[in-house]
C-alpha positions in Angstrom: -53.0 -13.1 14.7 -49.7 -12.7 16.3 -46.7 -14.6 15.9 -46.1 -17.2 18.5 -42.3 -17.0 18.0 -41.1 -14.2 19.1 -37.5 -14.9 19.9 -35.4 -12.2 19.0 -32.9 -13.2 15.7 -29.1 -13.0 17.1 -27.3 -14.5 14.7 -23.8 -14.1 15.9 -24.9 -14.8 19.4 -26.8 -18.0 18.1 -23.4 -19.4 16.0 -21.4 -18.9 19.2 -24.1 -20.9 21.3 -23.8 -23.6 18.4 -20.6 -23.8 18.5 -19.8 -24.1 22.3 -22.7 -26.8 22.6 -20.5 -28.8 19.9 -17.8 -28.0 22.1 -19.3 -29.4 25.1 -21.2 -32.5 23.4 -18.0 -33.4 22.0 -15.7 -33.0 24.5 -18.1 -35.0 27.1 -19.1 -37.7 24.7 -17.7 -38.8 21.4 -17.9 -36.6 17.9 -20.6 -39.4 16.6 -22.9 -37.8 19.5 -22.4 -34.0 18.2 -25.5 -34.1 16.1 -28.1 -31.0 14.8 -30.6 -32.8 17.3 -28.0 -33.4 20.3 -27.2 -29.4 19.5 -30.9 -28.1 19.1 -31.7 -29.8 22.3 -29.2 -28.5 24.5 -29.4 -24.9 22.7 -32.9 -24.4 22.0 -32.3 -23.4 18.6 -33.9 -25.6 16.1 -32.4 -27.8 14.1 -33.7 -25.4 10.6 -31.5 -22.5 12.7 -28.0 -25.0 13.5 -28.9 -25.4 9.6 -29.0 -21.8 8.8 -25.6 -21.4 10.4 -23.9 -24.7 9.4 -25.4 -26.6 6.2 -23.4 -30.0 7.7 -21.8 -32.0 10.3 -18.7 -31.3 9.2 -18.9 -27.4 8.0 -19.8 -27.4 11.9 -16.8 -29.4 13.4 -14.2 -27.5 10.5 -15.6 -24.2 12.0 -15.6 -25.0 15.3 -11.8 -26.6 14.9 -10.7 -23.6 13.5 -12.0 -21.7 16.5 -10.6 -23.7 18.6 -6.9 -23.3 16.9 -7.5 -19.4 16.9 -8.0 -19.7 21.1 -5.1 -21.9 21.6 -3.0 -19.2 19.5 -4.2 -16.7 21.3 -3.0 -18.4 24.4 0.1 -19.0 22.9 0.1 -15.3 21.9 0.0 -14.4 25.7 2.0 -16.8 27.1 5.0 -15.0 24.8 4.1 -11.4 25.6 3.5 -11.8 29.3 7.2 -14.0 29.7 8.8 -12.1 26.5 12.1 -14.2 24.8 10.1 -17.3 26.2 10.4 -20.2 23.6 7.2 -20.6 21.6 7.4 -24.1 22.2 7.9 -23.5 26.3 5.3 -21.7 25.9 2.8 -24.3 24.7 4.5 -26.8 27.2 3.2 -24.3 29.5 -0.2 -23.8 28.5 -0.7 -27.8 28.4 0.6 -27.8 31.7 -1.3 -25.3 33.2 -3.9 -25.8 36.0 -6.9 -24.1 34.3 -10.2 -25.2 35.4 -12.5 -23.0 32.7 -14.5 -25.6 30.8 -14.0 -23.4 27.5 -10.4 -23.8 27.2 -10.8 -27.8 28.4 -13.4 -28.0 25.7 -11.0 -26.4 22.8 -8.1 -28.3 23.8 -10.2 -31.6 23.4 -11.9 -30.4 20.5 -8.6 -30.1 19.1 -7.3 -33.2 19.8 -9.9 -35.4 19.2 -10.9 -33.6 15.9 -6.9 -33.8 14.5 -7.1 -38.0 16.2 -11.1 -38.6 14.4 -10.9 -36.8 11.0 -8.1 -36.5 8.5 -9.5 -32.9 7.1 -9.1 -31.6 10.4 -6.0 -33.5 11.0 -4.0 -31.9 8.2 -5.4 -28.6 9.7 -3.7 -29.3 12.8 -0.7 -30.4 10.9 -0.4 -26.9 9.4 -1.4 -25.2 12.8 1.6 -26.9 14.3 4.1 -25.4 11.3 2.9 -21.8 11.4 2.5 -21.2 15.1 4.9 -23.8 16.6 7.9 -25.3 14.0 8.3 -23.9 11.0 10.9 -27.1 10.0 11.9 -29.7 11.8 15.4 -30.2 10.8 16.2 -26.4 11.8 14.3 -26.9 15.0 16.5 -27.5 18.2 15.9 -30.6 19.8 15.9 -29.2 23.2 12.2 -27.7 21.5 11.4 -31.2 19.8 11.6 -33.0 22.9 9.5 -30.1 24.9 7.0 -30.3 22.3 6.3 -34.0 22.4 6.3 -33.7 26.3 2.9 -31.1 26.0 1.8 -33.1 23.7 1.8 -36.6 26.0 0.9 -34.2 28.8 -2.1 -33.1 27.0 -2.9 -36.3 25.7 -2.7 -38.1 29.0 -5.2 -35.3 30.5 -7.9 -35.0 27.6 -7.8 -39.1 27.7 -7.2 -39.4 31.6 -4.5 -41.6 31.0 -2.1 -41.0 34.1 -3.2 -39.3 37.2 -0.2 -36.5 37.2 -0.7 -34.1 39.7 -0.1 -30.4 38.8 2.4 -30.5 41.5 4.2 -33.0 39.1 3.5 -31.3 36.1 5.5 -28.1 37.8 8.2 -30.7 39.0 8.5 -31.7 35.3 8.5 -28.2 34.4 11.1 -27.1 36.4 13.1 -30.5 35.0 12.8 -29.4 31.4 13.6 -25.5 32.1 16.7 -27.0 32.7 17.5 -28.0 29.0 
């Protein structure tokens, strides 16, 4: 008798598939709707495989946090090699501010945000993103940074939560304003 599953094992393939659905479910709806179901339907993968991968909930969302960090360092990473002396905290500025439309990087920023906003885990996480890849300490920071760092992080705020309606012609004006600290 042959087997009627015959779906090829991936398992790599199959954790990144997880992982973006959580993305997208999360970032379109609310965290309380990124369930193994929600996931398993919108994947195909069943809800014993999402298992396989992820034994919880929340092994899934730290995972998928800490993926998201890695991507927004990586951007960061870029940002400073392509513009080299560039502040690291310009640099974020600029990433926030930036007109990209890929659903990817939309997703990670808001799985960031409201991951750090929704769980306190992942919110101390964040905390320690921040002081390894952005401010090291506070009082040796220049305020000229603080205040740019507060700015991407009202800019990105307002955008994941559609707050104001800023148009990326703005967001350059505001740019430009800022360079000039």
């Amino acid at each position: 008798m042959e087997n009627p599953y015959k779906r090829k094992k991936e398992p790599l393939a199959n954790k990144k598939l997880i992982l973006e659905a959580a993305a997208e479910i999360g970032a379109n709806d609310s965290w309380s709707n990124v369930t193994f179901q929600a996931i398993a339907n919108k994947t195909g993968i069943s809800k014993g495989g999402i298992i396989h991968h992820f034994p919880s909930k929340e092994a899934l969302l730290d995972d998928l946090f800490d993926q998201s960090l890695l991507e927004l360092s990586e951007l960061i990473t870029k940002e400073t090699e392509d513009y080299p002396g560039i502040d690291v905290a310009y640099a974020y500025l600029k990433i926030v501010f930036s007109d990209i439309q890929d659903n990817h990087y939309l997703n990670t920023m808001n799985v960031i945000l409201k991951g750090a906003v929704n769980n306190v885990h992942l919110c101390q996480k964040w905390k320690q993103w921040v002081t390894e890849n952005l401010v090291t300490d506070f009082t040796e920071t220049s305020v000229t940074s603080i205040i740019t760092l507060l700015v991407a992080d009202g800019m990105w705020f307002s955008d994941t939560l559609n707050i104001y309606p800023i148009s990326l012609e703005q967001k350059q004006n505001i740019l430009l304003q800022l360079k000039k600290f």
